[in-house]
N, C-alpha and C positions, 0 to 999 in steps of 0.2 A: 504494500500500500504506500501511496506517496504522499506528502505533504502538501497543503495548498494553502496560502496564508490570506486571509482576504479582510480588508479593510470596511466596517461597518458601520455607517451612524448610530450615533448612541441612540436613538431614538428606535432604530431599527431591530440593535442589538436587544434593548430591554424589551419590545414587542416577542421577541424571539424565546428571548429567557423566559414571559412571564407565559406563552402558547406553549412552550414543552412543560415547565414545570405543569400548566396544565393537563397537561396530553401524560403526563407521568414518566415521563422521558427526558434526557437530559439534551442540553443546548446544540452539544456537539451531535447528537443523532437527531434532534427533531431536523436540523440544516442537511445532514445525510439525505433525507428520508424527502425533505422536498426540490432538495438537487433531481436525487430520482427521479421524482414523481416529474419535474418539469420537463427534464431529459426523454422521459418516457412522451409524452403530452407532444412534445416539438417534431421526434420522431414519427408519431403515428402521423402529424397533421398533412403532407405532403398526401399520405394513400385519402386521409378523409377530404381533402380538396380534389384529389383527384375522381376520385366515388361522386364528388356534386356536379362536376363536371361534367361526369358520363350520364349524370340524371337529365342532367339540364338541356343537353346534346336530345337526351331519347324524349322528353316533352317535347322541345322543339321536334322532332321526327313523328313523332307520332303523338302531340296533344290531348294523349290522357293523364289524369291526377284523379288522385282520392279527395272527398274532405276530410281534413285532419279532424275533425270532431268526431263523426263515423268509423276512422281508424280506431281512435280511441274507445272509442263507447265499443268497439267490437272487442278490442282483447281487453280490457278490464273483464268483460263479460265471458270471456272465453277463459280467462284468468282464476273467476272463481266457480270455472265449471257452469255457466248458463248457456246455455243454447241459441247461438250468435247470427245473424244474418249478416256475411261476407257485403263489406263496403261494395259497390258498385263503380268503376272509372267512369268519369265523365270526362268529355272533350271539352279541351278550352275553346 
């Protein structure tokens, strides 16, 4: 493992101290822990811009969409086992 020294406003630092001492963790892992998590987060965004891309490409081609309300009301309901009527595409 290598060293990495990094310079924090105090302001920043004590937010930091006072979120791990919360989280029951200590300073130097909760900074671990969201280095990860943003590394991870930056990584992925590249496949999820390119996934809207290819949505936005296939509307433009062929002008079907769900309404997001129907999507929804169908898998909550499908979620806790109710018997759902499959949303419908409509044409922009």
């Amino acid at each position: 493992m290598s060293t990495t020294a990094l310079k924090l406003p105090d302001e920043l630092k004590e937010r930091i101290i006072s979120a791990a001492e919360a989280a029951g963790k200590s300073p130097h892992a909760f900074m671990i822990e969201a280095l990860a998590a943003q590394t991870a987060l930056a990584e992925r965004r590249p496949a999820f811009v390119e996934a809207a891309q290819v949505a936005e490409q296939e509307v433009a081609e062929y002008g079907l969409v769900y309404d997001a309300d129907e999507v929804f009301s169908y898998l909550q309901d499908k979620l806790i086992g109710k018997r759902a009527k499959r949303p419908k595409a409509v044409k922009l």
